[in-house]
N, C-alpha and C positions, 0 to 999 in steps of 0.2 A: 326252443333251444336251437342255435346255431352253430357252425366250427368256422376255426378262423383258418386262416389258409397262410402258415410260415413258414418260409422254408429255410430253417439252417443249416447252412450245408452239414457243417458237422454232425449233425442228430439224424439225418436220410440214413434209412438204410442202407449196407451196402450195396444191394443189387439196385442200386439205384446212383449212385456214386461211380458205379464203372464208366458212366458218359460222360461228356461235358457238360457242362455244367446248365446251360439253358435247357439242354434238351432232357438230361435229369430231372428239371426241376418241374417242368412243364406236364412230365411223366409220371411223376410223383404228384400233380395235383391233383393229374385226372383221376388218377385213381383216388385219391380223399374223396373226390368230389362220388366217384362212383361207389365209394363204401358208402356215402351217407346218403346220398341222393333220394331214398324214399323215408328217410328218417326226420331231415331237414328241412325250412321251408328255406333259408339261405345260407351264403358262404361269405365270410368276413376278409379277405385277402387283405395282407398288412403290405402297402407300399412297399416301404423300407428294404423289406428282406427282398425285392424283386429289383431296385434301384442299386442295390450293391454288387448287383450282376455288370450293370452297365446297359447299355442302348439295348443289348441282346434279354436284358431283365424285364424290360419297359416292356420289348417285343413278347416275353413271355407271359407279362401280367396281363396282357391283351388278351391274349390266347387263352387264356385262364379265365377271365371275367365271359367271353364269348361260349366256351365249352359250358360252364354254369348254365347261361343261359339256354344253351343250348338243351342241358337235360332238365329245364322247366325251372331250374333255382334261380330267386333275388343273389341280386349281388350288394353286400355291404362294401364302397372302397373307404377302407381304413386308412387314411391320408393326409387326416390332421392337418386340411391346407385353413390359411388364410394371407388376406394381402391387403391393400389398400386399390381402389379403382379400378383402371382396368387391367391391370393385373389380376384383381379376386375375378373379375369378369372371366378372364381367361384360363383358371384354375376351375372356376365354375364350369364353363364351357367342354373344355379336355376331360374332365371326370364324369359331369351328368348329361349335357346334349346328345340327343340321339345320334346324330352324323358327328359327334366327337369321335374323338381316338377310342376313350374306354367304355363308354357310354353304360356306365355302373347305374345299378336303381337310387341305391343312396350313396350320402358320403357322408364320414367325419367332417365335422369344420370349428376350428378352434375361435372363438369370441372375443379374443382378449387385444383386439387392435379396435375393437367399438362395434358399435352397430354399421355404420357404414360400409365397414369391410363385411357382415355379415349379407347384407342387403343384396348386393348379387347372386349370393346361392339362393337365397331365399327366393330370389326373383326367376331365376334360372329353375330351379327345384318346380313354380309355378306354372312355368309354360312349357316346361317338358314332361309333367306329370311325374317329376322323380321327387323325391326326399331328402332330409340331411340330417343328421343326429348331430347338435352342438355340444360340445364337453361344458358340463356345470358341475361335476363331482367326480374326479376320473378316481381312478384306483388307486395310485400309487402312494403310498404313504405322504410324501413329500405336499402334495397337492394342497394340503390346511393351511401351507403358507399365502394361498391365494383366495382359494374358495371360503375359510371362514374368516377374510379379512372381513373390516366393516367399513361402509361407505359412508358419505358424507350423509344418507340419508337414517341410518342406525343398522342398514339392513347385511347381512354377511352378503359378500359375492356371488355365492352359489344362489341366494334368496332373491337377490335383482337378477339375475339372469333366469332364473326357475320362472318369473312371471313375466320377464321378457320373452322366452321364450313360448310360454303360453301364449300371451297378448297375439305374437307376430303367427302361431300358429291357428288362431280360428277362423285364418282367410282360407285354410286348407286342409279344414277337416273332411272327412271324404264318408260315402255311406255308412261305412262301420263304425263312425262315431269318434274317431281317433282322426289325427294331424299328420299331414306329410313332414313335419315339422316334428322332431322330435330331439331326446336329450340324451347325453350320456351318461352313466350315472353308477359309479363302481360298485361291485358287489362286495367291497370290502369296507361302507360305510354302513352299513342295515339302519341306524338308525338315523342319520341324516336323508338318506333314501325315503324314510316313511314320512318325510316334513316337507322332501321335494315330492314325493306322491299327492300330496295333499295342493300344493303350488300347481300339478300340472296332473290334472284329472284325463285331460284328451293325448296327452302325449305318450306315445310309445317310448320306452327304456329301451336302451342300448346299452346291455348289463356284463360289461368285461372283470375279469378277476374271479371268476367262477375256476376253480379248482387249483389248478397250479402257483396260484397268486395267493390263496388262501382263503376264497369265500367258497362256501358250503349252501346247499338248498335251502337251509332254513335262512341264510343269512341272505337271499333274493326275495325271498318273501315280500317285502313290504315294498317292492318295486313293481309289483302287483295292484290293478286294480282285485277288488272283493268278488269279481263275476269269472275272477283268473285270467283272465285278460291286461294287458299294456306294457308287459316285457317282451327282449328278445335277450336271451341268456348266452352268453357266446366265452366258446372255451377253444382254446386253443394248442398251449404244449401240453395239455392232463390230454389230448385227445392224441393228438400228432405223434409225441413223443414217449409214449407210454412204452411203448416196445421196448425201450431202453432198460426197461424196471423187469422185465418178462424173462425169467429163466428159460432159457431152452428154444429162443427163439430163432428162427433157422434164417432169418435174413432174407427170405422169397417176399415179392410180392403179395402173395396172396396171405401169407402167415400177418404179412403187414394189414393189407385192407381188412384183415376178419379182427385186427385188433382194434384199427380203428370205429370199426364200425361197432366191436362191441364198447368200448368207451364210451362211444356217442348215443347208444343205445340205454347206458347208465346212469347220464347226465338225464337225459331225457326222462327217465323211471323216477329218478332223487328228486328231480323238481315237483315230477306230477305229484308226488304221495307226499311230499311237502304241502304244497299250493291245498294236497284232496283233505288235510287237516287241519289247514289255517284257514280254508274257505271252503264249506259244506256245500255252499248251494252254487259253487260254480258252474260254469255254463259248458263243460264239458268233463 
């Protein structure tokens, strides 16, 4: 399980609201990052909400992917880029190169301009030892409009890219058996999920829509390999903005970080004792 890292100004607490706005936000991350820190193995930062700040957002998202690293977490950047040539080149470069700006472990990367436009992160992800999760099932309802089209060959969308994906990930399977190459794959499809499990054995899940969006532990399951291994479950406003639902909650810092961390604490319990009954002989 992972937390994602959003920050709408509106939902921050107030003792965190009193600054401006970068230095708010940047403040508010660390401390997410410091409520989950031994809970989590990474942190999912959504672009977006740090680009609506402006140049000073950019600045902040830095600062934010560095502090992670800095207390031993992967960094997922949640960025959804893609381009054509050397533009994706340099979308690659800013996000995963180590002497780039963000120098995040992996990245979102959207597929839907070809493989070509993919080709550079995947080349990039190779010789900097980073990774990329490409979207083949995202979460959002809408999404069937694309992923169960059908191509010219009979196959749904999701089902050509579920083995593109595979195919282009066995140059970079690494000791543990799994691919720096990996997919995204909503937790609000469970049974689509168990048909792209079967398409992509080596590939790690990037499994958004877990609570606030409306998927539940059981409904991750089949983004699962049998041995409980090949997700990363990642929640984001069920964890962040809980506080909101919380009578009585006094608007401190630390009233904050102990909620966060017990949310993240709870995700983390739901999946295991799910996963510990749909697969007995898992490997932990």
């Amino acid at each position: 399980c992972i937390v994602g890292i959003d920050p709408e100004w509106s939902k921050l607490p107030e003792c965190y609201r009193v600054q401006p706005k970068p230095e708010a936000v940047l403040q508010w991350a660390k401390d997410v990052i410091d409520a989950v820190v031994d809970i989590v193995p990474a942190v999912k930062p959504q672009m977006a909400f740090f680009e609506v700040l402006g140049w000073e957002g950019l600045r902040v998202h830095q600062q934010v992917v560095a502090y992670a690293h800095k207390k031993g977490l992967l960094v997922i950047d949640d960025s959804k880029r893609n381009d054509i040539g050397n533009t994706a080149k340099a979308y690659a470069y800013a996000h995963l190169a180590k002497d780039g700006p963000i120098n995040a472990d992996f990245m979102t990367v959207s597929p839907f301009l070809g493989t070509d436009s993919l080709q550079p992160f995947l080349d990039t992800a190779a010789d900097e030892g980073k990774g990329v999760f490409v979207l083949v099932k995202t979460s959002n309802p809408s999404s069937v409009e694309i992923s169960e089209a059908i191509n010219s060959h009979g196959e749904t969308i999701r089902e050509w890219l579920a083995s593109y994906v595979h195919a282009q990930g066995q140059r970079l399977v690494g000791a543990s058996g799994y691919s720096a190459i990996g997919a995204v794959v909503g937790a609000t499809y469970p049974k689509e999920a168990q048909q792209l499990r079967q398409l992509m054995l080596r590939q790690f899940f990037l499994v958004p829509g877990f609570g606030a969006q409306g998927g539940g532990a059981e409904d991750v399951i089949p983004c699962f390999n049998p041995d409980g291994l090949g997700a990363v479950i990642s929640s984001s406003r069920g964890i962040l903005y809980h506080h909101l639902a919380v009578e009585g909650f006094d608007h401190t810092r630390e009233a904050y970080r102990a909620i966060v961390r017990q949310q993240a604490q709870e995700m983390q319990r739901a999946v295991y004792q799910a996963l510990k009954g749909a697969y007995p002989e898992m490997v932990y």
